[in-house]
ROFI-25500 format. One record per residue: x, y, z of N, C-alpha, C, O in turn; residue in three letters; residue number from 1. Coordinates in pm, 1 decimal, padded with zeros to 6 digits. Layout:
N
{pt {X, Y, Z}, {X, Y, Z}, {X, Y, Z}, {X, Y, Z}, 'Ala', NUM} ...
END
This chain:
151
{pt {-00685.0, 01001.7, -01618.6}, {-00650.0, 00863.1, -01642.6}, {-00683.9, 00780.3, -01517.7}, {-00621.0, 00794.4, -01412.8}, 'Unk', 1} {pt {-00798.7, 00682.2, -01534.3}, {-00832.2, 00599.7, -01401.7}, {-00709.0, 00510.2, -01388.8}, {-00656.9, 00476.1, -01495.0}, 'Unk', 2} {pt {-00661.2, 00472.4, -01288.5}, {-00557.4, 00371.8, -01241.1}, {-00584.5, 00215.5, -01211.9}, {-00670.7, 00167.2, -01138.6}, 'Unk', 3} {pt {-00516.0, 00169.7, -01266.3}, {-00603.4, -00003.7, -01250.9}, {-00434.0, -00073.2, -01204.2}, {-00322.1, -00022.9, -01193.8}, 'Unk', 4} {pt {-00491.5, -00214.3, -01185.1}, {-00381.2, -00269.8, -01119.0}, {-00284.1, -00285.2, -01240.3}, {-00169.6, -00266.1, -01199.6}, 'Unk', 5} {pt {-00286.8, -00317.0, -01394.8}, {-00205.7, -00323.2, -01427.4}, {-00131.2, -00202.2, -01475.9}, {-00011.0, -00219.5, -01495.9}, 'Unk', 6} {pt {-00180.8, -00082.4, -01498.4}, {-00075.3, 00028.1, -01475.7}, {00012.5, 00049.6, -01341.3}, {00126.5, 00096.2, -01343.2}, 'Unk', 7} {pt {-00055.3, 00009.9, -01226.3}, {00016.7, -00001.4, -01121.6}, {00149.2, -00062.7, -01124.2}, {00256.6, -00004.0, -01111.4}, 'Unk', 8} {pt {00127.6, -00199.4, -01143.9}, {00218.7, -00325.9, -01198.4}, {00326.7, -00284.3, -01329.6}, {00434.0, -00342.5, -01345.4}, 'Unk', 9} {pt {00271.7, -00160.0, -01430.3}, {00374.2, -00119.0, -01496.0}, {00440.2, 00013.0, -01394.6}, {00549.6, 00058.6, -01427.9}, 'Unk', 10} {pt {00388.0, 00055.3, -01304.3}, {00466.6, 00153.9, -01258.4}, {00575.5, 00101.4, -01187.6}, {00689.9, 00137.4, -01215.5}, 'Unk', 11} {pt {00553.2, 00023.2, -01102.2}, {00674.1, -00089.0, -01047.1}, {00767.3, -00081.7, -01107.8}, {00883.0, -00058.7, -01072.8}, 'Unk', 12} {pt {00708.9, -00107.7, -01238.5}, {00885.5, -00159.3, -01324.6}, {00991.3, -00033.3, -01271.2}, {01080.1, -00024.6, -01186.3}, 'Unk', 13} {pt {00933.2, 00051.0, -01363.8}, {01023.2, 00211.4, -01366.5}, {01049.1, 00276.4, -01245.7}, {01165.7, 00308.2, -01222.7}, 'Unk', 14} {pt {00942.2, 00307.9, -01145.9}, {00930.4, 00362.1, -01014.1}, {00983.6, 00292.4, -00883.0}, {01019.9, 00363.6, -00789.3}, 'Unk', 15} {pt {00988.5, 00173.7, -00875.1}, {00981.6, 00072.3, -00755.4}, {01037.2, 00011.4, -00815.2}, {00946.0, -00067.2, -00840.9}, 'Unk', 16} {pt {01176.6, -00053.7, -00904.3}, {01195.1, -00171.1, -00946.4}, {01207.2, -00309.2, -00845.3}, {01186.3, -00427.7, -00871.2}, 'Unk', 17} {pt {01248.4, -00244.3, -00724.1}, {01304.8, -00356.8, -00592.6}, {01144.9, -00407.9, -00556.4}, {01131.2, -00522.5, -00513.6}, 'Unk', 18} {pt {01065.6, -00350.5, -00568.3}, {00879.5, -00405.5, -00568.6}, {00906.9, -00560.1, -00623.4}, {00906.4, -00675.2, -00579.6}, 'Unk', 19} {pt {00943.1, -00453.8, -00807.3}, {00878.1, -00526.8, -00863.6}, {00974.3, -00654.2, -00880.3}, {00911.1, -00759.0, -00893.8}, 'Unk', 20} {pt {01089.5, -00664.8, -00881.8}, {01181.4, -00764.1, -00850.4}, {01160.9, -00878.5, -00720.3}, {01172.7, -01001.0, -00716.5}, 'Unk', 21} {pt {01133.6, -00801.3, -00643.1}, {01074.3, -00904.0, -00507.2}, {00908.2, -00980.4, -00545.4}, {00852.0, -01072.4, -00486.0}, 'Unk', 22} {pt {00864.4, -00904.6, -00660.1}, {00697.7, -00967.0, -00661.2}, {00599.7, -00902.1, -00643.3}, {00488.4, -00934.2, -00685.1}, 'Unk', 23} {pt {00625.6, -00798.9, -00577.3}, {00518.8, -00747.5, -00544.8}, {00452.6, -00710.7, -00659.5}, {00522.8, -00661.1, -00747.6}, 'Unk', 24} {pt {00305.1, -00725.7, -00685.8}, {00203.9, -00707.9, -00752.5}, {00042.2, -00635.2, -00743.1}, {-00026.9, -00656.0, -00643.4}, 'Unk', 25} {pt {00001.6, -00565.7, -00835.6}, {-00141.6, -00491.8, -00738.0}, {-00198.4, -00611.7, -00798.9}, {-00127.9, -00668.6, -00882.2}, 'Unk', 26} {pt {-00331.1, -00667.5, -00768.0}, {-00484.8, -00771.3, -00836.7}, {-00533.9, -00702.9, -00824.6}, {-00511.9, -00651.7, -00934.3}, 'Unk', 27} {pt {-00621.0, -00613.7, -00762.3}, {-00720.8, -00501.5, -00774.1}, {-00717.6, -00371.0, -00700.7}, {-00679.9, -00369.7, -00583.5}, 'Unk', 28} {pt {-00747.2, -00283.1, -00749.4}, {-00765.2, -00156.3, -00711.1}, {-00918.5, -00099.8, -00745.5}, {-00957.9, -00125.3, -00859.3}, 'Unk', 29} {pt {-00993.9, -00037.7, -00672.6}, {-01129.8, 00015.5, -00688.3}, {-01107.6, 00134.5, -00592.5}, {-00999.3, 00152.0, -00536.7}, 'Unk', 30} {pt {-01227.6, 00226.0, -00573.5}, {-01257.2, 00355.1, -00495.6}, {-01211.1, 00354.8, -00341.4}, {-01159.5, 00443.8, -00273.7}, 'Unk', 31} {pt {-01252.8, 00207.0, -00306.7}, {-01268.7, 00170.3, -00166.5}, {-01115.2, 00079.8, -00122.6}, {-01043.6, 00118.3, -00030.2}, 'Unk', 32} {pt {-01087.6, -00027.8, -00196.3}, {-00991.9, -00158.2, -00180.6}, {-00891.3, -00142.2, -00251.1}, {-00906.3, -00069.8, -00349.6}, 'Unk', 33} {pt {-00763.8, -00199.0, -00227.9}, {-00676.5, -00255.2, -00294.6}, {-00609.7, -00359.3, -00224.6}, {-00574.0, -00369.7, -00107.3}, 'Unk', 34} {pt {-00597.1, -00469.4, -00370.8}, {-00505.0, -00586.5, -00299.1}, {-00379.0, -00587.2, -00353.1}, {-00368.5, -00522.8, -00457.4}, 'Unk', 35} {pt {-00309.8, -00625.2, -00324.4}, {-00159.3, -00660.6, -00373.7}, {-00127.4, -00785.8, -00317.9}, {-00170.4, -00831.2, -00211.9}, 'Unk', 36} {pt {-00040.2, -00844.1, -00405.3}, {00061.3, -01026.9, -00364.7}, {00148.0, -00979.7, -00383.7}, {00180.9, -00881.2, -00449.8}, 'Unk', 37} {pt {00213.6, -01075.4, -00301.8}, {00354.2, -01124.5, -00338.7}, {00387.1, -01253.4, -00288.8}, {00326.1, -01304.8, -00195.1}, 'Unk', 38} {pt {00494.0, -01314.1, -00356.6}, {00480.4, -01456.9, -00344.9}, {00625.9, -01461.6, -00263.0}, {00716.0, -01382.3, -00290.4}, 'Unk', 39} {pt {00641.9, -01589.8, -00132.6}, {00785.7, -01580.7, -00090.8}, {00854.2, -01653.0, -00212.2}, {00787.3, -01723.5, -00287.8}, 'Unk', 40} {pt {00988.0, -01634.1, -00229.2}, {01112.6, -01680.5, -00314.6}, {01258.3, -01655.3, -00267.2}, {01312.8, -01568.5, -00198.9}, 'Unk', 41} {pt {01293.5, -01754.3, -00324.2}, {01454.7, -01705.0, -00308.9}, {01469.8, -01535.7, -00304.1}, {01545.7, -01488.8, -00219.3}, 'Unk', 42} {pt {01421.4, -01475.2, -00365.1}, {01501.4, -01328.7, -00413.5}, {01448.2, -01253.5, -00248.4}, {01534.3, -01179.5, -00200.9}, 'Unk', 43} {pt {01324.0, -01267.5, -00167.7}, {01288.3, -01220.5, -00077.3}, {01255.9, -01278.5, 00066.9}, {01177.1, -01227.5, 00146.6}, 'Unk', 44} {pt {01334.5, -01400.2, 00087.5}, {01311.5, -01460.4, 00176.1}, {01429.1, -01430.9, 00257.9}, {01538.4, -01436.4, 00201.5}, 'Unk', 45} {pt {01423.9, -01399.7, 00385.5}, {01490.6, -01393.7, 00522.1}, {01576.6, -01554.1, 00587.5}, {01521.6, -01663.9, 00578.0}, 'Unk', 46} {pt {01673.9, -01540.4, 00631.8}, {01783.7, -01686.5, 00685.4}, {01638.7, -01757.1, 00732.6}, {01631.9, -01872.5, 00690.3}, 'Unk', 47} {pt {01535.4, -01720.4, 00800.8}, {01488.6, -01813.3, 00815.8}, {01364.1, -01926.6, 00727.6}, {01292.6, -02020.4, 00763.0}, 'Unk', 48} {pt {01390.1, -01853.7, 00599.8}, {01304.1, -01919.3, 00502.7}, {01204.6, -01908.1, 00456.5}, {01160.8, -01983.9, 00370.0}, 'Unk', 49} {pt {01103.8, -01742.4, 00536.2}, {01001.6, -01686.2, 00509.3}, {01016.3, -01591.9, 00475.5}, {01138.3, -01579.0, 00465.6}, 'Unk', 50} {pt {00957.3, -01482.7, 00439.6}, {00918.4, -01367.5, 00388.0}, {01015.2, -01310.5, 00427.4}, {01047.3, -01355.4, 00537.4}, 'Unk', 51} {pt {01118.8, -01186.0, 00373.0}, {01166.9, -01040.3, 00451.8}, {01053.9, -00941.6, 00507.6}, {00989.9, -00870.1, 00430.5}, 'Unk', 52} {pt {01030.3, -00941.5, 00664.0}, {00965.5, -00854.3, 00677.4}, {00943.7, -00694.8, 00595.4}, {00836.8, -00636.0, 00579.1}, 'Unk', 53} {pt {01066.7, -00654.9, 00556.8}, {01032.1, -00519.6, 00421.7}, {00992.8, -00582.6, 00322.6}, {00913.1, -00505.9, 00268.7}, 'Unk', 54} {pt {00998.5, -00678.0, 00261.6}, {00927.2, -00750.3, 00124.6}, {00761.9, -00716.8, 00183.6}, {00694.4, -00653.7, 00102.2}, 'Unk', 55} {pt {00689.3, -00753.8, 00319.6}, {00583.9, -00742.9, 00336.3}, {00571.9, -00600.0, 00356.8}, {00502.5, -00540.3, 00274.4}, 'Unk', 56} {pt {00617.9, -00542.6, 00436.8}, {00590.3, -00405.7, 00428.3}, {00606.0, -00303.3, 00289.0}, {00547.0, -00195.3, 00287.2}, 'Unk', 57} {pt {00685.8, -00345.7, 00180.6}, {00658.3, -00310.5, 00054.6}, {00535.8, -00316.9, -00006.8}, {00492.3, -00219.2, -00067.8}, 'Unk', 58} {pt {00452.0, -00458.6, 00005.0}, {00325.1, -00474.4, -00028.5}, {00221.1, -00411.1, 00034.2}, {00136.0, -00347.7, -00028.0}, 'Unk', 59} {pt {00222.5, -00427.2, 00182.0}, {00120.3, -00350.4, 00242.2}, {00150.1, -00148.7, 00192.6}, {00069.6, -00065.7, 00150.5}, 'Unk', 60} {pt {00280.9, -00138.9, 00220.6}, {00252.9, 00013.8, 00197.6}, {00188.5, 00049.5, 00057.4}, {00121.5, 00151.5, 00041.2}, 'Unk', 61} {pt {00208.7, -00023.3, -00021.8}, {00159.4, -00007.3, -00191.9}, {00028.2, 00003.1, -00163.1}, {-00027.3, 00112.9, -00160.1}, 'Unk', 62} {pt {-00036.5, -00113.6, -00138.2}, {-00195.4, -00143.5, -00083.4}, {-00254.8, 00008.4, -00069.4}, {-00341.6, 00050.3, -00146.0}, 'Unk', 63} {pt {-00203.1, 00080.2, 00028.4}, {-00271.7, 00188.2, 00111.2}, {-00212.2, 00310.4, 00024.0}, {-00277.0, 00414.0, 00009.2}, 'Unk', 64} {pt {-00080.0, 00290.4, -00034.7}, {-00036.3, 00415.6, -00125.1}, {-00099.4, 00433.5, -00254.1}, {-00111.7, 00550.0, -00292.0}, 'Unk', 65} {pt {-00150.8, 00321.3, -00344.5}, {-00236.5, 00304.1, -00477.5}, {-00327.4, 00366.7, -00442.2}, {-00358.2, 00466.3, -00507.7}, 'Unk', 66} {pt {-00414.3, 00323.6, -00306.5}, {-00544.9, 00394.5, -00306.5}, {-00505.7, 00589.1, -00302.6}, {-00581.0, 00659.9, -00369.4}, 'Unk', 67} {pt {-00422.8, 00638.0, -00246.1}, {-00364.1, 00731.4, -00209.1}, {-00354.3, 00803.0, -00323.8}, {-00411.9, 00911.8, -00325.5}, 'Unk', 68} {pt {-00295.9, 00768.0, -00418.7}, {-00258.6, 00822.6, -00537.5}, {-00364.9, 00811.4, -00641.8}, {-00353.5, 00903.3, -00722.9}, 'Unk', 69} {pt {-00467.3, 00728.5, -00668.9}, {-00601.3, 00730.5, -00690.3}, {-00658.1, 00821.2, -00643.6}, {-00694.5, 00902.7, -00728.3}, 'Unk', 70} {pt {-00691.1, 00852.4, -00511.4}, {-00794.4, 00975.1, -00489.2}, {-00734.1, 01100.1, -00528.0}, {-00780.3, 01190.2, -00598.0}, 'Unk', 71} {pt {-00606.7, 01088.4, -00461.9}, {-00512.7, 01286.4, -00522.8}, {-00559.9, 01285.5, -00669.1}, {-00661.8, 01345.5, -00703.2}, 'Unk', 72} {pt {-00485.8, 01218.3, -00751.6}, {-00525.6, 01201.6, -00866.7}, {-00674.1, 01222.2, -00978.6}, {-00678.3, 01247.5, -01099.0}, 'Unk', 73} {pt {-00800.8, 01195.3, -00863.4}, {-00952.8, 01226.0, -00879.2}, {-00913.6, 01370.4, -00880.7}, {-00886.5, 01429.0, -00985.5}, 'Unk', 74} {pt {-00910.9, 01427.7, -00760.3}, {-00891.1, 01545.5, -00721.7}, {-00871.5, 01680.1, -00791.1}, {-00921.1, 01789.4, -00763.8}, 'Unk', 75} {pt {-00789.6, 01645.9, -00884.3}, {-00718.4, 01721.6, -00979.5}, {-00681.2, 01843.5, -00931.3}, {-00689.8, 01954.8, -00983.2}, 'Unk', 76} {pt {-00624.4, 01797.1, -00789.8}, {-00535.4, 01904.4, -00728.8}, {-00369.2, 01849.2, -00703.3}, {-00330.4, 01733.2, -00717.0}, 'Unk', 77} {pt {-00306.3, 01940.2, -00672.3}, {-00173.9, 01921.4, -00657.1}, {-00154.9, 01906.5, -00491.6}, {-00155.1, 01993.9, -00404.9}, 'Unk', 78} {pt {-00135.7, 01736.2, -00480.0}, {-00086.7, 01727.7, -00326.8}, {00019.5, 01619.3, -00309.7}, {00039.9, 01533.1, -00395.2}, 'Unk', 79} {pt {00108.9, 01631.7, -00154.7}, {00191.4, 01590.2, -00171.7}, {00106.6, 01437.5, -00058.0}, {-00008.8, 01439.2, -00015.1}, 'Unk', 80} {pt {00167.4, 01371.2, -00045.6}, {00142.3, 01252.7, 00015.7}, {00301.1, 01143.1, 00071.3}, {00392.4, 01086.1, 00011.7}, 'Unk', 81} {pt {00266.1, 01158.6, 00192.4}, {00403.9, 01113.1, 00214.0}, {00324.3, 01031.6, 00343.3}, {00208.2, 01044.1, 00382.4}, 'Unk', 82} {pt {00477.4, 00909.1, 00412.4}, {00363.1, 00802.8, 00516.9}, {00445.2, 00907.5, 00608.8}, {00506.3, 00983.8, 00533.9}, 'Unk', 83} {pt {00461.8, 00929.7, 00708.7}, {00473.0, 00994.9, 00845.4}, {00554.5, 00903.5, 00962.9}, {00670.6, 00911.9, 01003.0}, 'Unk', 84} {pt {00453.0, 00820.2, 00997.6}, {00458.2, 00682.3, 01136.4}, {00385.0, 00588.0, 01024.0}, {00305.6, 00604.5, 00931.4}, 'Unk', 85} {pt {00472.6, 00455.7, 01098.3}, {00411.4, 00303.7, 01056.8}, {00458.3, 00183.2, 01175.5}, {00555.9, 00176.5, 01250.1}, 'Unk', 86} {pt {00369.2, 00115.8, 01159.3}, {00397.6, 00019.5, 01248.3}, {00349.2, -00132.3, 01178.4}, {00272.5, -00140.5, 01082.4}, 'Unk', 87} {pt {00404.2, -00234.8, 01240.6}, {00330.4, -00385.2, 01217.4}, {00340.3, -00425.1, 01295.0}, {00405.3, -00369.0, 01383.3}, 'Unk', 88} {pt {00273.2, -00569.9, 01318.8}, {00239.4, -00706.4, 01385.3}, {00264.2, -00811.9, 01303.5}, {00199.6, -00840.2, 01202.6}, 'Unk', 89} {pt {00370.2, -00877.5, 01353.0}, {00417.1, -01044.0, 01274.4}, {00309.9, -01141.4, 01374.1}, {00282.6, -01119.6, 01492.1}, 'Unk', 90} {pt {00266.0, -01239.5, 01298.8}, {00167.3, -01341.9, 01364.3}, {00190.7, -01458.0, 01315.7}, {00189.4, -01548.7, 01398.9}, 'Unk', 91} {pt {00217.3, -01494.1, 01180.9}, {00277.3, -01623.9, 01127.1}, {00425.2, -01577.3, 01022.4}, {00466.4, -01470.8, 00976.3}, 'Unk', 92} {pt {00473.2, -01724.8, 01018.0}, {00582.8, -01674.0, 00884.6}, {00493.1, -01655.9, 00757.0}, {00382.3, -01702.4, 00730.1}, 'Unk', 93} {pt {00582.1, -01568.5, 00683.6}, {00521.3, -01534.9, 00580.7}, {00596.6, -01665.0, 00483.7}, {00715.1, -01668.9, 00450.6}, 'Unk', 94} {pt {00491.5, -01764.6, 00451.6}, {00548.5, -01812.3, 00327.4}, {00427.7, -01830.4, 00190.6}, {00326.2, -01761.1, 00196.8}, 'Unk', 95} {pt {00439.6, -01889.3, 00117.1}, {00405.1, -01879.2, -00009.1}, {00312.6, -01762.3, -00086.2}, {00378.7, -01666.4, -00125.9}, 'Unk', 96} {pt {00206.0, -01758.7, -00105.8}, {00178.9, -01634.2, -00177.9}, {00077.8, -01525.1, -00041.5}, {-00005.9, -01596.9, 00013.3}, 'Unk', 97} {pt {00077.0, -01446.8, -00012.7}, {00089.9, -01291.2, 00117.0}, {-00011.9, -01242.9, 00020.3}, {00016.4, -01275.2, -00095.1}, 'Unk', 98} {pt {-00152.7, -01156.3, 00036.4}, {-00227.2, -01103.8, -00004.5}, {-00283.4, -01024.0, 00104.8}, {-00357.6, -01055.9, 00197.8}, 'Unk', 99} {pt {-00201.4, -00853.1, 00053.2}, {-00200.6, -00761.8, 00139.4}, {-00342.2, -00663.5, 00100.8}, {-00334.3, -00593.2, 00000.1}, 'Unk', 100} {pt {-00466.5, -00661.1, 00180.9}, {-00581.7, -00611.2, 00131.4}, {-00591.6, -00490.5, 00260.3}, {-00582.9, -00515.6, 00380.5}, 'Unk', 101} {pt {-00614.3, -00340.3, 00191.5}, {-00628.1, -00245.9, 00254.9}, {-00799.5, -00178.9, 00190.2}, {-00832.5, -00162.9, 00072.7}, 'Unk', 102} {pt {-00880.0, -00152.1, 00314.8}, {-00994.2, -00121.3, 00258.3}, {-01032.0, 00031.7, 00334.5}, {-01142.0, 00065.5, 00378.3}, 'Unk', 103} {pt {-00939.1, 00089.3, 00334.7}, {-00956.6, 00245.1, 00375.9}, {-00992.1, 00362.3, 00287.3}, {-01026.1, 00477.9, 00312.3}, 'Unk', 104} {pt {-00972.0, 00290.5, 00168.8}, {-00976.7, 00418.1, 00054.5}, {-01142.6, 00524.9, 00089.2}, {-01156.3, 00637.6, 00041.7}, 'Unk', 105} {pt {-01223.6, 00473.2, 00156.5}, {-01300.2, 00629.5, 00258.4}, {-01267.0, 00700.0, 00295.5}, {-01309.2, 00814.8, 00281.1}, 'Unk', 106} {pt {-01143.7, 00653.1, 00383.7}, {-01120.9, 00760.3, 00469.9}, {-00978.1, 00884.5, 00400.5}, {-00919.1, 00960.8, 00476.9}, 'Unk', 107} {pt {-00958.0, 00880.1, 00298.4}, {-00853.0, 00959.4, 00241.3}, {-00951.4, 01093.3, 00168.3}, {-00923.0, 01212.9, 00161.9}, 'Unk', 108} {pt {-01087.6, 01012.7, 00113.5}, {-01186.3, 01178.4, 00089.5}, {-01165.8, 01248.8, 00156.4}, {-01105.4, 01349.3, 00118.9}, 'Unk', 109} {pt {-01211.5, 01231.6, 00312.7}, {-01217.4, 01376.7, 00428.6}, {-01074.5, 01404.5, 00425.7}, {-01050.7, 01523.4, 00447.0}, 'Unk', 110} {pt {-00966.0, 01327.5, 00404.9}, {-00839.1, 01435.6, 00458.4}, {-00871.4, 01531.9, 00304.0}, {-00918.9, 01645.5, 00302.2}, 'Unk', 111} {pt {-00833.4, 01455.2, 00190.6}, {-00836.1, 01549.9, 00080.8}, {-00927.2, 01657.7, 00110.7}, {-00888.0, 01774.3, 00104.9}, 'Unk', 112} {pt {-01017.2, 01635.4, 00134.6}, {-01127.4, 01703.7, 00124.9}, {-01077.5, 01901.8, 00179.0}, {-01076.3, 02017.6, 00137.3}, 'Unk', 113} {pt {-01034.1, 01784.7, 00338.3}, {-01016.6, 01945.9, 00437.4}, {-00859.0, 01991.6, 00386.9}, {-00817.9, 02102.3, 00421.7}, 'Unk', 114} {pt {-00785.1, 01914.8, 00315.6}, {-00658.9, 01972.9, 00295.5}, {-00664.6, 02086.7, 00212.5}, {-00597.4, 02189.6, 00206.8}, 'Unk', 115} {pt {-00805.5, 02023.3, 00121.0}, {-00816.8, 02171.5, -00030.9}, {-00899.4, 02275.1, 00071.6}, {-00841.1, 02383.5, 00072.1}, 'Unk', 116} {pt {-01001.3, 02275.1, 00146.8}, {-01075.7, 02371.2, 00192.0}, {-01010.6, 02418.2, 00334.2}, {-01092.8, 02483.9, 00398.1}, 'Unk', 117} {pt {-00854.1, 02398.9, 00418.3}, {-00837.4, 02449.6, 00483.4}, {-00624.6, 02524.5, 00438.0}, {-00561.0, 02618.5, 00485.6}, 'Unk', 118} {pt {-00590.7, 02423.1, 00334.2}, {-00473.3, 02453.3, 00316.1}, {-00386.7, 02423.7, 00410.9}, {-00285.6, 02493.9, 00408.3}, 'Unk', 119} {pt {-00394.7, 02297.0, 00542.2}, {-00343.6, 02273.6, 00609.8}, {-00323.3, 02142.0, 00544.5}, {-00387.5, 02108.4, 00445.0}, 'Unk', 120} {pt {-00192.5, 02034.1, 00627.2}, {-00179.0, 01885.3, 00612.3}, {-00284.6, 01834.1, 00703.7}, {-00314.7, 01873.7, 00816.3}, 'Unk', 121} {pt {-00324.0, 01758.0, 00647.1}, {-00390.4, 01661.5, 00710.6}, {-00352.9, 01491.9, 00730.8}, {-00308.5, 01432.3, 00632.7}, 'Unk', 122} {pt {-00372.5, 01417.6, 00861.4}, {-00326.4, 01292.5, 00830.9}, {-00446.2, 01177.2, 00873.1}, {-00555.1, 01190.7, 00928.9}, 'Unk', 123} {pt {-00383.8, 01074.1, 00827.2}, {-00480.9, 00968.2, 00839.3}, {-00422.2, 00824.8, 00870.3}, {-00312.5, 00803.9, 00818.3}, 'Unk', 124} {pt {-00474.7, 00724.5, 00944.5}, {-00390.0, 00613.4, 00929.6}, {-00471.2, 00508.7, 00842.9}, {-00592.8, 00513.6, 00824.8}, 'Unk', 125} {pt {-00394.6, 00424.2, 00798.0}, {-00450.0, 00302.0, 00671.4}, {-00387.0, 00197.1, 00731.8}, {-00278.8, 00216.5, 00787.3}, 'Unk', 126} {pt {-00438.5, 00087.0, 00729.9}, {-00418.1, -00063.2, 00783.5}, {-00418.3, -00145.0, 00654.2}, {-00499.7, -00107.5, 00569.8}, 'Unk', 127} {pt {-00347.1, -00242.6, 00626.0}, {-00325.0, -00346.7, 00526.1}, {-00285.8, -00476.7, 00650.6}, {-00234.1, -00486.3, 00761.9}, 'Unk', 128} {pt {-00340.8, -00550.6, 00559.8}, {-00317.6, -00696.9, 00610.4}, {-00295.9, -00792.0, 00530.2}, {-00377.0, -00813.3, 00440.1}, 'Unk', 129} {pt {-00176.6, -00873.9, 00545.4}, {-00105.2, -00973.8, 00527.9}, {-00190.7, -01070.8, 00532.1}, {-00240.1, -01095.7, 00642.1}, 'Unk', 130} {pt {-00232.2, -01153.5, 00411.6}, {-00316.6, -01321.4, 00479.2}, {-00266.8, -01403.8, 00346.8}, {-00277.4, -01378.3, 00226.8}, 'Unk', 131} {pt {-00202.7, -01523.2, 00424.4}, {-00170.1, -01631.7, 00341.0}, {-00287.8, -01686.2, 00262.9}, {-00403.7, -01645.4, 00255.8}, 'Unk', 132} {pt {-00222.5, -01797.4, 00201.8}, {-00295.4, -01905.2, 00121.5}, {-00403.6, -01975.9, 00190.5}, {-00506.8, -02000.5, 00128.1}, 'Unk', 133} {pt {-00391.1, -02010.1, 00309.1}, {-00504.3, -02050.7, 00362.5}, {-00559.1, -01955.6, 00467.3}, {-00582.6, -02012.4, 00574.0}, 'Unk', 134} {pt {-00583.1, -01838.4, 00465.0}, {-00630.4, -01726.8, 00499.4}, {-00598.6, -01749.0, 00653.1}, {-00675.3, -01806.5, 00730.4}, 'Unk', 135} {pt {-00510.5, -01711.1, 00677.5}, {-00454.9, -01697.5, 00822.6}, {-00354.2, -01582.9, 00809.5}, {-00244.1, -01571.7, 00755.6}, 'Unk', 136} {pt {-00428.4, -01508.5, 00874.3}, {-00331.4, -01312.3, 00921.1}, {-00159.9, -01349.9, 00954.4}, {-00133.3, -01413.6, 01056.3}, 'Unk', 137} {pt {-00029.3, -01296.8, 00842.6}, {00061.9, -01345.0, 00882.3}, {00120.8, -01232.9, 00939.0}, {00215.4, -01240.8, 01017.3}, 'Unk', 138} {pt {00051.7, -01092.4, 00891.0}, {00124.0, -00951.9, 00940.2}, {00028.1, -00843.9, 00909.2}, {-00036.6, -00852.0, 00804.7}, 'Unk', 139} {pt {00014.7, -00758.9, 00976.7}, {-00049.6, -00648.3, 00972.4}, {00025.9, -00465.1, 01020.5}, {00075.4, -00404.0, 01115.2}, 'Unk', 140} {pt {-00005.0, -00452.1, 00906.6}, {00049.8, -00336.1, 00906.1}, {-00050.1, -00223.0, 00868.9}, {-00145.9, -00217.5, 00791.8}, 'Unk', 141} {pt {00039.3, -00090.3, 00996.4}, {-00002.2, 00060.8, 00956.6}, {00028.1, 00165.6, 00948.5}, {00097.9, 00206.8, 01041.2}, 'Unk', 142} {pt {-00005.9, 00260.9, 00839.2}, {00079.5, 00370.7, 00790.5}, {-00003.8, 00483.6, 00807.6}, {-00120.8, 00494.9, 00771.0}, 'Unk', 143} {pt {00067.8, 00567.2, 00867.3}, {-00004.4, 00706.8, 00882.6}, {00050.6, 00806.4, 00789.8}, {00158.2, 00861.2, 00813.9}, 'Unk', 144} {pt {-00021.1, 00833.4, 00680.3}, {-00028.9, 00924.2, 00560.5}, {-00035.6, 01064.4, 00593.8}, {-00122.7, 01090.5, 00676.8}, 'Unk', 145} {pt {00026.9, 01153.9, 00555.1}, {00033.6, 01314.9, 00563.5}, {-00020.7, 01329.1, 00402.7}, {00041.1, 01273.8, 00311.8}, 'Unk', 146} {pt {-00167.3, 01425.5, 00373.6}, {-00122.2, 01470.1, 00300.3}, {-00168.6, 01636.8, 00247.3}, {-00279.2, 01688.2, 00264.3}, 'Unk', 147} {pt {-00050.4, 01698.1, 00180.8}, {-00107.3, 01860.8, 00172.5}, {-00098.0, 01901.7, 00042.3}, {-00024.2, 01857.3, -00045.7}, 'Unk', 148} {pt {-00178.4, 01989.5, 00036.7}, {-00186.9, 02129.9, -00078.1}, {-00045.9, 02171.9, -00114.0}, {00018.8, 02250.6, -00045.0}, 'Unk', 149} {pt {-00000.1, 02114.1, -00228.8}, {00160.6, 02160.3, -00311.4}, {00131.8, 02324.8, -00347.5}, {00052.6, 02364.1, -00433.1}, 'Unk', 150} {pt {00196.9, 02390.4, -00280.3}, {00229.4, 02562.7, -00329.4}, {00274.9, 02563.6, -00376.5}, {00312.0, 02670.7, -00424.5}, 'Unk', 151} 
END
């Protein structure tokens, strides 16, 4: 079953409801990219009137986890995938609609790759970035992915 953004967007419901309650949304997913929004609102905005920094880090980790679960999924092997270390950078407030675009989905082949042909974990880091409405970087975030061969 190929994965597209709106099965994504139905997985939210059931899997992630606090995602999908805050907004968060995939727009595209392909081999290489995924984007995700989310829009600020009452339900996810911080005392000071912008974004909850975890509202953004919800989106960005999705970004880099869709692609994640896309390639295992190619694979048609059994692996586990979990983030490890993460970090961000705040640069503006986050307000109105956040379009978190991660374009790493390359680099998750070679871990898969050596995880099936060595049976060790392998890790990797993925970057997503935060850019408002008028394309100005409001946060950037990165997650370092573990992932291994399920025994």
């Amino acid at each position: 079953m190929k994965i597209t953004a709106r099965k994504l967007n139905t997985f939210t419901i059931f899997k992630l409801p606090s995602a999908y309650f805050c907004g968060v949304r995939t727009k595209h997913i392909d081999n290489d990219k995924c984007i995700v929004t989310v829009k600020h609102k009452w339900i996810n905005q911080n005392p000071f009137k912008s974004m909850f920094w975890a509202v953004q880090g919800m989106a960005a980790e999705f970004s880099t986890g869709a692609l994640m679960i896309g390639k295992i999924q190619e694979s048609g092997k059994r692996i586990s995938m979990l983030v490890t270390t993460n970090n961000a950078t705040f640069t503006k407030k986050a307000t109105g609609r956040i379009t978190f675009t991660c374009n790493d989905g390359n680099l998750i082949d070679e871990a898969i790759k050596k995880t099936i042909a060595t049976g060790e974990g392998q890790t990797i880091w993925m970057k997503s970035e935060g850019v408002n409405e008028d394309g100005i970087v409001v946060s950037t975030f990165n997650f370092e992915w573990s992932v291994k061969i399920k025994s």
